[in-house]
C-alpha positions in Angstrom: -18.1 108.7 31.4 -14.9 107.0 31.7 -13.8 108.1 28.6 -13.9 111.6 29.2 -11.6 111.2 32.8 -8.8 109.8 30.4 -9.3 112.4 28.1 -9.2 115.1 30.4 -5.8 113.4 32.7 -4.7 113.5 29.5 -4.6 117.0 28.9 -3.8 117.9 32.6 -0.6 115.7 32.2 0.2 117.7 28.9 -0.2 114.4 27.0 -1.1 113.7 23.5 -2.3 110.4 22.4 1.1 109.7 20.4 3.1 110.0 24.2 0.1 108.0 25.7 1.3 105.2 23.0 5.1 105.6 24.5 4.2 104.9 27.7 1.5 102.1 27.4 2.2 100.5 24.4 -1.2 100.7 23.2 -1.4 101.8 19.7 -3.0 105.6 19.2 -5.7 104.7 16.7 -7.1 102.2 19.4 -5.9 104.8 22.1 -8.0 107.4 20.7 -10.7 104.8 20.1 -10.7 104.0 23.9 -10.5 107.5 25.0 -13.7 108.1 22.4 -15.7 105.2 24.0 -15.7 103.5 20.7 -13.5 100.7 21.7 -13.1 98.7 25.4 -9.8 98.2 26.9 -8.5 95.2 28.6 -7.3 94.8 32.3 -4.0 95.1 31.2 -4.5 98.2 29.4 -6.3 100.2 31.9 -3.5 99.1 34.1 -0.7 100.7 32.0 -3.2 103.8 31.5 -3.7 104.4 34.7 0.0 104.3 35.9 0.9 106.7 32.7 -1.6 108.9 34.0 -1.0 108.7 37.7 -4.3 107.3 38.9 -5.9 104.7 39.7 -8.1 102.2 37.8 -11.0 102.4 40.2 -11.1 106.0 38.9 -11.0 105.4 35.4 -13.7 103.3 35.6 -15.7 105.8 37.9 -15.7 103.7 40.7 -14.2 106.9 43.2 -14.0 110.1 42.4 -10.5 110.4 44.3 -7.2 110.5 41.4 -4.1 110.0 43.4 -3.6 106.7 43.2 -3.6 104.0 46.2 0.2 103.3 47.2 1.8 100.9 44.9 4.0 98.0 45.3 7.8 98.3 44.7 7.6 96.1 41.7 
């Protein structure tokens, strides 16, 4: 499950869900919520999750099984 990837980049990054709300801007009672499978996120947040966590979205949402991320643009 999904979930369980962010969960465990999480703790492989040495993470907790209060940093996780630094670096996304997504609250950490609706971070935990996502990372518990209680709650969706939006494009938008996946996007900032998966750049805090150094991956890409096709593998937060289990579509590869590969975590580097695909190169990104200078932006």
């Amino acid at each position: 499950m999904a979930d369980s990837r962010l969960k465990q980049l999480r703790k492989e990054k040495g993470y907790t869900q209060v940093k996780m709300q630094l670096l996304t801007g997504i609250d950490q009672s609706d971070y935990s919520k996502i990372e518990n499978g209680k709650r969706y996120y939006t494009f938008e947040q996946c996007k900032k999750i998966a750049t805090a966590l150094g991956t890409s979205m096709d593998y937060l949402a289990e579509l590869t099984d590969v975590v580097e991320p695909y190169p990104r643009k200078n932006t």
